[in-house]
C-alpha positions as CSV (number, residue, x, y, z in Angstrom):
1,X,-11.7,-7.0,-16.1
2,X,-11.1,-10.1,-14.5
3,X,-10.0,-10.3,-10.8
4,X,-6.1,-11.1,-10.3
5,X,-5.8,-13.3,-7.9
6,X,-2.7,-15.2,-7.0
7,X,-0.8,-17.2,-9.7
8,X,-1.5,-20.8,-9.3
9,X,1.9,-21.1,-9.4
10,X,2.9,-18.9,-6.3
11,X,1.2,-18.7,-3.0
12,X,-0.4,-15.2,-1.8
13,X,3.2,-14.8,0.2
14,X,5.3,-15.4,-2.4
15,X,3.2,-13.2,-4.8
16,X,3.5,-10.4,-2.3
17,X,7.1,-10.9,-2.0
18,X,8.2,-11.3,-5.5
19,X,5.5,-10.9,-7.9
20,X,5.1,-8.1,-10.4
21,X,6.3,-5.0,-8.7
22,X,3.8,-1.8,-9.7
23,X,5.1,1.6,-8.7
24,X,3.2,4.8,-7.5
25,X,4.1,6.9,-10.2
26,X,1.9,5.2,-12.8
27,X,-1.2,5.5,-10.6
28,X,-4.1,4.3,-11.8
29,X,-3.2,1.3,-12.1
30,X,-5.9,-0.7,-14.4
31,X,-4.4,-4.5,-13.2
32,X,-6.1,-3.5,-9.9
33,X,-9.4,-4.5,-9.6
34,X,-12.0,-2.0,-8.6
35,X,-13.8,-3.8,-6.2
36,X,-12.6,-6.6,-3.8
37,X,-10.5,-7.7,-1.0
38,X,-7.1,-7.9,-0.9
39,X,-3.4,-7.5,0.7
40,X,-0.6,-5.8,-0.6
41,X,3.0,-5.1,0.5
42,X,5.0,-1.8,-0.3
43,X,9.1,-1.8,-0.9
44,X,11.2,0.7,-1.3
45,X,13.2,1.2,-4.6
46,X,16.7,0.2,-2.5
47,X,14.8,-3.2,-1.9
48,X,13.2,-2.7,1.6
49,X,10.3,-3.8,2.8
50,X,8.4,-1.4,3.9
51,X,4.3,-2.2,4.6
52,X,2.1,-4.5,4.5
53,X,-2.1,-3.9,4.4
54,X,-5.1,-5.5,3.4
55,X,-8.5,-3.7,2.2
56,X,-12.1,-4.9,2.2
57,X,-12.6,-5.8,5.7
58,X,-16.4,-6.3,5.0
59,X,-16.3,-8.2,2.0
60,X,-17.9,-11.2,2.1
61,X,-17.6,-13.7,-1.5
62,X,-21.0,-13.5,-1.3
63,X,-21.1,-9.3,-1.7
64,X,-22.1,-7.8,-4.3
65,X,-19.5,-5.3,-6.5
66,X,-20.5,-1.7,-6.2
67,X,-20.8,0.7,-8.5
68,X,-18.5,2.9,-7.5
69,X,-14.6,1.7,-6.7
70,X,-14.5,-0.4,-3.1
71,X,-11.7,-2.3,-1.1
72,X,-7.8,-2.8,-2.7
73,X,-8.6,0.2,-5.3
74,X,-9.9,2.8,-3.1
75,X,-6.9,2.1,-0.3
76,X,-4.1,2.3,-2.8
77,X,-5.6,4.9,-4.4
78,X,-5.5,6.9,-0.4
79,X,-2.0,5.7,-0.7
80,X,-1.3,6.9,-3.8
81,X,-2.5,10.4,-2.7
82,X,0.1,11.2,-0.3
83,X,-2.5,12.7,2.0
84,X,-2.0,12.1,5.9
85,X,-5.4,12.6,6.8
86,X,-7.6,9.9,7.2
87,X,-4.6,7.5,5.6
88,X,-2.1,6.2,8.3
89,X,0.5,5.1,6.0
90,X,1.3,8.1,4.6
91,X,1.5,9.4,8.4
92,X,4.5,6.7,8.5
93,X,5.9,7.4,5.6
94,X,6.0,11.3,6.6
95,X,7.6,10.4,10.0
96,X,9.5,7.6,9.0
97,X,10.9,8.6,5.4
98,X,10.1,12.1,4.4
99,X,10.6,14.0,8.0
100,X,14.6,12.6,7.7
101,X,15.2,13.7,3.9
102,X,14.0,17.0,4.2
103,X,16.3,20.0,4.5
104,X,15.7,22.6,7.1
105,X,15.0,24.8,4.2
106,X,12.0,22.6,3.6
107,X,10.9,22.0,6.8
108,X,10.8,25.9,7.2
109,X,9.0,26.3,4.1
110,X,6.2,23.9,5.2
111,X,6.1,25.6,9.1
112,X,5.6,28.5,7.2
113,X,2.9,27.3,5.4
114,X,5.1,28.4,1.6
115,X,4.9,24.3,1.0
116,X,2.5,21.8,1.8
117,X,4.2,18.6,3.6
118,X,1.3,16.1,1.8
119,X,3.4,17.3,-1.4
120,X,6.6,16.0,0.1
121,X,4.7,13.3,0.7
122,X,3.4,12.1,-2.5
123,X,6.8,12.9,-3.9
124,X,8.5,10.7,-2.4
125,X,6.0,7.8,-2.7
126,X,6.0,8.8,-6.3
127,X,9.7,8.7,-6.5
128,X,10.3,5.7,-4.4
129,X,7.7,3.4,-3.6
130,X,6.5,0.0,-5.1
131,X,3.4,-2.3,-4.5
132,X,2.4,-6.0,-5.1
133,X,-1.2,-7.2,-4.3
134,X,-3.4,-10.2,-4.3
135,X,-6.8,-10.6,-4.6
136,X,-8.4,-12.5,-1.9
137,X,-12.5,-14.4,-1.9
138,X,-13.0,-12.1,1.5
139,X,-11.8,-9.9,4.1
140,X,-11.9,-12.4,7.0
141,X,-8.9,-13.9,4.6
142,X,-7.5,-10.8,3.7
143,X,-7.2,-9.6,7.4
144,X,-5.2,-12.9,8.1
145,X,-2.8,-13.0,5.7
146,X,-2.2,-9.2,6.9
147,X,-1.9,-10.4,10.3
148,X,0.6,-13.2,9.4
149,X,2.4,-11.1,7.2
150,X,2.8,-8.6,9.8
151,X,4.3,-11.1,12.1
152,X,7.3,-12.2,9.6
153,X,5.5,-14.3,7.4
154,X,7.8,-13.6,3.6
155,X,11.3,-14.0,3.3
156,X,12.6,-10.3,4.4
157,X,10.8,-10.6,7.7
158,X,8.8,-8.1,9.1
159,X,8.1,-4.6,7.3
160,X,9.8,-1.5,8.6
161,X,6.7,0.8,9.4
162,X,4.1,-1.6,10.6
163,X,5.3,-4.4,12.0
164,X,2.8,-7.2,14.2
């Protein structure tokens, strides 16, 4: 599979703020490549923007791919999940998003241990959530665009759960 990296046409910020919009629901998602660094931005099915994050930190464009899934794959994949441990985004979506939709009967249930609140979790991702990405040659370049996006870089300004 080839990497998909930003369409010569659009910059990396324009990609991640109007390019092809893949949902959670249909995780895996076989456009993602399995290895690499890379930034993506998350928006909410009303049209919010909600995150932005980068994977592959240590990626150099000299590194070599590994065998097993590493970088963009592995983090959307965590996202994906719906799990809060080890995976701060869903710990903002569950605060943010989830927490506020809930009815007492639910939140009850999951106090009472009758419903697990990762389920609620995914759920919603599943039900509501979007991604675009880019592929980047590193992470030092990765971290940067994060970092700019963070700080109001695309058109809707800064996202709603982890702004700069």
């Amino acid at each position: 599979m080839s990497q998909r990296f930003p369409d010569a046409a659009m910059t990396p910020e324009q990609e991640l703020a109007a390019g092809t919009l893949y949902w959670f629901r249909d995780w895996p998602n076989e456009a993602v490549p399995r290895f690499g660094a890379g930034v993506y931005t998350i928006w909410h099915d009303d049209g919010r923007f909600i995150y932005v994050g980068m994977s592959g930190r240590g990626i150099t464009s000299y590194s070599e791919p590994r065998k097993s899934p590493h970088g963009l794959y592995t983090r959307l994949k965590s996202h994906a999940a719906g799990r809060r441990s080890g995976d701060q985004f869903c710990v903002y979506v569950a605060d943010r998003l989830v927490l506020p939709s809930l009815a007492p009967r639910d939140i009850e249930d999951v106090v009472a241990g009758r419903h697990q609140m990762d389920a609620h979790i995914r759920a919603y991702i599943h039900k509501h959530l979007g991604y675009r990405f880019v592929m980047l040659p590193d992470g030092k370049g990765a971290l940067a665009l994060e970092a700019s996006i963070k700080n109001g870089a695309l058109p809707p300004g800064k996202p709603l759960l982890n702004s700069g």
